[in-house]
C-alpha positions as CSV (number, residue, x, y, z in Angstrom):
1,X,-0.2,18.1,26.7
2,X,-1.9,15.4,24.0
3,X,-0.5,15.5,20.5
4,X,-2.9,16.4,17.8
5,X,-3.3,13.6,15.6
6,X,-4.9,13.7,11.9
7,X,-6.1,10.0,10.7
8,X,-6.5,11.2,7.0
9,X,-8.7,9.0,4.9
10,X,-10.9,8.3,1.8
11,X,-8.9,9.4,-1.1
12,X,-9.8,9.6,-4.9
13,X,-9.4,6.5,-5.8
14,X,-11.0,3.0,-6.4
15,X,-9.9,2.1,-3.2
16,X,-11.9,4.9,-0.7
17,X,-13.9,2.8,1.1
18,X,-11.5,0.6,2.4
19,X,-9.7,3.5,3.1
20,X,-12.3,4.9,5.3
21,X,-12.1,1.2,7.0
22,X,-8.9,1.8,7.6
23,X,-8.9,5.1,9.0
24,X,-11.9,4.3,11.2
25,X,-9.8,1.1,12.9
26,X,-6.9,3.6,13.1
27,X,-8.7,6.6,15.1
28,X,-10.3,3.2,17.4
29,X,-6.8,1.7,18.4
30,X,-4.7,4.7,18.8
31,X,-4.3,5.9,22.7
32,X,-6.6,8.8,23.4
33,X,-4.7,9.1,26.6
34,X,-1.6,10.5,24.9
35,X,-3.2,11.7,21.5
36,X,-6.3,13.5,20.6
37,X,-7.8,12.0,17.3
38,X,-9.5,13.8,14.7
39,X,-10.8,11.6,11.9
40,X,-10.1,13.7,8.3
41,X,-12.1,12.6,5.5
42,X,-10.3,13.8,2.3
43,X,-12.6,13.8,-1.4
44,X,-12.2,15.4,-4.4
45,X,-15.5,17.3,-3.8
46,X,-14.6,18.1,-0.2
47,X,-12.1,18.0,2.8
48,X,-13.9,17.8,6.0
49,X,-12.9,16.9,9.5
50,X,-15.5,14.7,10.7
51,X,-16.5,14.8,14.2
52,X,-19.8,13.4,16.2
53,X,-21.6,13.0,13.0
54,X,-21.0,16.9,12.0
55,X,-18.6,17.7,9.2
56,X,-15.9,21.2,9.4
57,X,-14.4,22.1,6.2
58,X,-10.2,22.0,6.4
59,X,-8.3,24.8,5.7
60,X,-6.3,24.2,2.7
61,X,-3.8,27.2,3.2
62,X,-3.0,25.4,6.9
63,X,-4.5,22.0,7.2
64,X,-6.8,23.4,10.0
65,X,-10.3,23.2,10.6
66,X,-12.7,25.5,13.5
67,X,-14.7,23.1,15.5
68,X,-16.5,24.9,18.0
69,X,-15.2,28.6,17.2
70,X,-11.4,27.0,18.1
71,X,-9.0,26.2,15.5
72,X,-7.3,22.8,15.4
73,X,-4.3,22.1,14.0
74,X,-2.3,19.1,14.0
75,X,1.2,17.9,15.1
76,X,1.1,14.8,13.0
77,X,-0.5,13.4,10.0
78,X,-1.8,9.5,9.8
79,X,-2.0,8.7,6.5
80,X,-4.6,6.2,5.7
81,X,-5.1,6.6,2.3
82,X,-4.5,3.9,0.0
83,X,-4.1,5.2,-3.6
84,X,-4.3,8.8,-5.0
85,X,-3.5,11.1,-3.4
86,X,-1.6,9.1,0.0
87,X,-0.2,7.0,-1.7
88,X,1.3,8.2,-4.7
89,X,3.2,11.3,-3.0
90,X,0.6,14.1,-3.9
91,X,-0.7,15.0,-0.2
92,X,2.6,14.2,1.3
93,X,4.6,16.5,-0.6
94,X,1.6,19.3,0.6
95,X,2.2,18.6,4.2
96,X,6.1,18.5,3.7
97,X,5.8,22.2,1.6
98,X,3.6,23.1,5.2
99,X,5.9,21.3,7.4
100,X,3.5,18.9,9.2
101,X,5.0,15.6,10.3
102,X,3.2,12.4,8.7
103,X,3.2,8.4,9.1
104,X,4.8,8.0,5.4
105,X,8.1,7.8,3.6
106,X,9.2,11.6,1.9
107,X,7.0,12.5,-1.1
108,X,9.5,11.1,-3.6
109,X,9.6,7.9,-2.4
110,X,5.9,7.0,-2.1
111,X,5.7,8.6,-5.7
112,X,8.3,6.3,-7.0
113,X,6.5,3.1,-5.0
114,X,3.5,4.0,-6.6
115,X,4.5,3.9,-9.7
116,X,5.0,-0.3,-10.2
117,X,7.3,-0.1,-13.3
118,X,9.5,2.8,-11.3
119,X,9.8,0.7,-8.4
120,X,10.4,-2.5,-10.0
121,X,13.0,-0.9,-12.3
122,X,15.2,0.4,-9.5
123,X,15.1,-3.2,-7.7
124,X,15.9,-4.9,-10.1
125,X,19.1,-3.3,-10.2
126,X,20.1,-4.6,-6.5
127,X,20.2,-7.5,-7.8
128,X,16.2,-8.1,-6.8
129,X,14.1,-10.8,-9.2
130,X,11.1,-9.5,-10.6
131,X,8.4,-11.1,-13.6
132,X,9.2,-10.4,-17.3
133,X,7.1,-7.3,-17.9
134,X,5.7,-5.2,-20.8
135,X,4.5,-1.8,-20.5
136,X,1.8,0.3,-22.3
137,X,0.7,3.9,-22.1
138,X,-2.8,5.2,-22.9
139,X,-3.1,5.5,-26.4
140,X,-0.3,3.0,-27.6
141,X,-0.4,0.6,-30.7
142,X,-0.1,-2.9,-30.0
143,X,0.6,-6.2,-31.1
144,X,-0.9,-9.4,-29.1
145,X,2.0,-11.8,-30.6
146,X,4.7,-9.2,-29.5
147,X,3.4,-8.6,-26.0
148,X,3.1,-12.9,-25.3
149,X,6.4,-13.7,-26.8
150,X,8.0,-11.4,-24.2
151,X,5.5,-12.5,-20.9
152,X,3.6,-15.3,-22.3
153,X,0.8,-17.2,-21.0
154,X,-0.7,-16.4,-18.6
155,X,0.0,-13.3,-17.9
156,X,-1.2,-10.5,-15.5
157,X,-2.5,-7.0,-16.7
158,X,-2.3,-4.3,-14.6
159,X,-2.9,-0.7,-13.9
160,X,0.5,0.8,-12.8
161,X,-0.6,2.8,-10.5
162,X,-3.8,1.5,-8.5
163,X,-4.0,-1.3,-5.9
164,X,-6.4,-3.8,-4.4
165,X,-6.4,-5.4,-7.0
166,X,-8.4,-3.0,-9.3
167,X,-7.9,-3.1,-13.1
168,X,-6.2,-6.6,-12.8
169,X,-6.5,-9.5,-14.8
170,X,-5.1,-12.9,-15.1
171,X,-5.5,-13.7,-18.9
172,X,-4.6,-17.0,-20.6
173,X,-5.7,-16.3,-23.8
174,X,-4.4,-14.4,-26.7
175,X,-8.3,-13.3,-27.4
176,X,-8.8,-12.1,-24.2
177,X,-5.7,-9.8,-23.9
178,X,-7.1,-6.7,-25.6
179,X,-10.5,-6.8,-23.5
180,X,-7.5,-7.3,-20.5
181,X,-5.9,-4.0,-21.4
182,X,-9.3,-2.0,-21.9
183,X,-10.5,-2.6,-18.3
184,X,-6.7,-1.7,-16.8
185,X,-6.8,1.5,-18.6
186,X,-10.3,2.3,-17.3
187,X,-8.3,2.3,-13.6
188,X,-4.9,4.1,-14.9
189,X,-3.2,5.5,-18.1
190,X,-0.5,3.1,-18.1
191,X,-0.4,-0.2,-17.9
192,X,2.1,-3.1,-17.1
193,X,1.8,-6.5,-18.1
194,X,3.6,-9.4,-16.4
195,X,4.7,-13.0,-17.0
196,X,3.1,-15.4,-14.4
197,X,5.5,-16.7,-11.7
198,X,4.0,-20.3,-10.6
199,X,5.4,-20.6,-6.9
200,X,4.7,-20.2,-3.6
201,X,3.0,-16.1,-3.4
202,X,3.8,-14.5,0.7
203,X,3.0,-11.0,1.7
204,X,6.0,-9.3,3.8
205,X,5.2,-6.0,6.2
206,X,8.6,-4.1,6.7
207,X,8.2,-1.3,9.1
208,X,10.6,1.6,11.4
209,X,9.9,-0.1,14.7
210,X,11.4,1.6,17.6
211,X,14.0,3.4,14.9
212,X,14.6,-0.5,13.7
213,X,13.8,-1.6,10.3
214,X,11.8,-4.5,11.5
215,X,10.3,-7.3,9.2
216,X,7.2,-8.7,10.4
217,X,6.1,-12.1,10.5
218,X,5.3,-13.5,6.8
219,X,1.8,-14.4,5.6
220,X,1.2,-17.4,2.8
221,X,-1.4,-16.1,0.4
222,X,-3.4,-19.3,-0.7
223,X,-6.5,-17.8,-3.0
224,X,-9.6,-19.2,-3.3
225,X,-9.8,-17.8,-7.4
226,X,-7.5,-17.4,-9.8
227,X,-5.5,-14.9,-7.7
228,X,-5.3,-12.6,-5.4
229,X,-7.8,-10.2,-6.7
230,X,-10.3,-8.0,-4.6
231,X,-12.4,-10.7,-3.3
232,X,-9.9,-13.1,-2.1
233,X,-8.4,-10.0,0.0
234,X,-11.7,-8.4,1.3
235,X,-14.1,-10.9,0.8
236,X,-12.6,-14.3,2.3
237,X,-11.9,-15.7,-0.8
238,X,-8.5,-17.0,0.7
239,X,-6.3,-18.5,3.6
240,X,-3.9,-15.9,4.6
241,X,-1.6,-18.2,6.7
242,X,0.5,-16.7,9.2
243,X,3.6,-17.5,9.6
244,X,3.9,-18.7,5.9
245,X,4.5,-22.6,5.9
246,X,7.9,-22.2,4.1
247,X,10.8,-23.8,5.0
248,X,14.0,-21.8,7.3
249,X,16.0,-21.2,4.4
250,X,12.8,-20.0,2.2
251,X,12.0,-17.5,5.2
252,X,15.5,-16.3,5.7
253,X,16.4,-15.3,1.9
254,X,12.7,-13.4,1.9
255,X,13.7,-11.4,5.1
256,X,17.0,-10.7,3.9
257,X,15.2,-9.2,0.4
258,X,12.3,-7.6,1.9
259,X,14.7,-5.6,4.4
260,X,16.6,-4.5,1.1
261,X,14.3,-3.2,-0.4
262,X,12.8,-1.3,2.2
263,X,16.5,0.2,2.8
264,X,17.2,0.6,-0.7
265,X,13.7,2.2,-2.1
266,X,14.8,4.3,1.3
267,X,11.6,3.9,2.7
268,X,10.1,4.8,5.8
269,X,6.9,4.0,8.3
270,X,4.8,1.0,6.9
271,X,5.0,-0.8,3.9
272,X,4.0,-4.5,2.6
273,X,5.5,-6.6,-0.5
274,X,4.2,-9.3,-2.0
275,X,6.8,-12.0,-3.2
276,X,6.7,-14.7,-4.8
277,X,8.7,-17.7,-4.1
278,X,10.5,-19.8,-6.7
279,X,13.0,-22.6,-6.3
280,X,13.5,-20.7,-2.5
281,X,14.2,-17.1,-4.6
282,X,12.2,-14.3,-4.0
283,X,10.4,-12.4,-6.8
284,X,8.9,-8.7,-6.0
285,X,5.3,-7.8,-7.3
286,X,5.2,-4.7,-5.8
287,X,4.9,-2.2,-2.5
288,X,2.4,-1.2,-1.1
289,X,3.2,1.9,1.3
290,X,-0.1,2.9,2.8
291,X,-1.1,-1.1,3.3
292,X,-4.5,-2.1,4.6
293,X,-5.4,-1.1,8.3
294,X,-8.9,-3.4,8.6
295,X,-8.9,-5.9,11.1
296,X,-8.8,-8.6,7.8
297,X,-6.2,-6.7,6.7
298,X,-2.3,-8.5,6.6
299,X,0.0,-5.8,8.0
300,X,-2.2,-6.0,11.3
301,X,-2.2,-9.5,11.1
302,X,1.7,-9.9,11.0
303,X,1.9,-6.8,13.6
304,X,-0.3,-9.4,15.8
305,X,2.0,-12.6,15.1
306,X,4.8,-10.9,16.6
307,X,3.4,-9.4,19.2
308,X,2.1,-6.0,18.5
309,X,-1.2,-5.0,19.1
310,X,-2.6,-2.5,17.2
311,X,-2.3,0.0,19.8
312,X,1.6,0.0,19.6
313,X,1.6,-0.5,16.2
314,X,-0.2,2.9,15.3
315,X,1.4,4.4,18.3
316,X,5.3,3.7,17.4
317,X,4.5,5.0,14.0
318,X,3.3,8.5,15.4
319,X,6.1,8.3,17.9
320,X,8.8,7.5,14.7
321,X,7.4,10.4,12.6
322,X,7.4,13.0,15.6
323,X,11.2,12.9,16.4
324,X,11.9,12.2,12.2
């Protein structure tokens, strides 16, 4: 008997449409021979399962819907939301209190992945590099001349808890560092701010493959701007080389350190890193848990490189969460 699978997407974040890309891709490449898909689109205003253009309100109590005067519940949760609330632990921990397998790590762990400073501050005591940083919360007096003594110039402003590249900015001014900090804390209420590592930058997806933690094939990220902000990964505003033109030793000590972390943050299903490489040591950025899904998207890219399509790829990571 098929497996009822929920591709949960959207979100309530900045980052819902891609999210919605990503779920879409998701319900196209998983096998409808062993699985029957039902594409869950998950709003603030509204949770709806959304099928041949018609829309049936979810169950909150459950995680149900009726279609068709029969009720459909699931066996397994995809989560293909990136930001709030798949990614930051919120809807996991619901569908752990209702006992519904999903794709992620536990609750606690995509919380604390989220959360940049969290994640970076438990890292960085295995021994893992990481930039100079300086953190804010909403509402905080500051002093310019403080903050760029510590990180100096340039830095990177960021929201703490948001991805794709929203509320990010690469400043390399002292004038422009307040007007930096006013458009991060339009995306969060806390803020990080980070020196800026001049190296080599590569994007790592760890994954449970088969029970394995597996590292995937590592992509080069050469931008087209300033950085790697929202256009260089959704618009083509960069080369995403894979595999990353570093040399043996380079890609070595960056498998070795993605794998820890991975097993350290105890992680589970996907996740992607980005690193950057200096004097052949790598620094961590941050993890993304819930990566992209799009057919531009890295993870998918790597998954190809080594020989997964995206078919297996989904597939494995139903499988893994079914007997976890």
């Amino acid at each position: 008997m098929k497996k009822n699978i929920a591709v949960v997407m959207g979100g309530y974040s900045s980052e819902y449409k891609i999210s919605l890309k990503s779920g879409a891709v998701v319900c196209d490449n998983l096998d409808s021979e062993l699985y029957s898909i039902y594409a869950i689109h998950i709003f603030k205003n509204k949770w709806v399962l959304v099928e041949n253009g018609n829309e049936y309100p979810i169950n909150k109590h459950d995680f149900s819907a009726i279609v068709n005067n029969q009720k459909i519940t699931f066996d397994c949760v995809f989560n293909a939301i990136h930001g709030a609330p798949g990614e930051d632990g919120q809807l996991i921990s619901y569908f752990e209190l209702l006992g519904i397998k999903h794709t992620s790590a536990p609750s606690y762990q995509m919380a604390i992945t989220f959360n940049k400073r969290d994640c970076l501050s438990i890292v960085k005591a295995y021994g893992i590099k990481t930039a100079e940083s300086y953190y804010l919360n909403l509402g905080d007096p500051f002093d310019a001349d403080t903050i760029i003594k510590k990180v100096g110039l340039p830095c990177f402003v960021k929201a703490n808890k948001a991805g794709s590249s929203f509320g990010i900015s690469k400043v390399h001014e002292k004038k422009l560092l307040k007007e930096a900090i006013e458009n991060s804390f339009k995306e969060d209420d806390e803020i990080i701010i980070e020196s800026f590592l001049d190296g080599t930058e590569v994007s790592v997806g760890v994954i449970n493959y088969k029970g394995k933690t597996t590292v995937l094939p590592i992509t080069e990220i050469i931008s087209e701007n300033d950085f790697f902000d929202y256009e260089a990964k959704y618009q083509g505003k960069s080369q995403e080389i894979t595999p990353a033109r570093i040399t043996e030793a380079e890609e070595k000590r960056v498998r070795e350190v993605a794998k820890k972390v991975y097993d350290v943050l105890r992680m589970n299903g996907f996740s992607r890193s980005e690193y950057i490489l200096i004097n052949g040591e790598p620094h961590m950025i941050e993890m993304n848990t819930v990566p992209g899904m799009t057919t531009e998207s890295l993870l998918p890219q790597q998954a190809k490189e080594a020989g997964i399509s995206l078919k297996e790829l989904f597939g494995n990571t139903i499988e893994m969460a079914l007997i976890n």
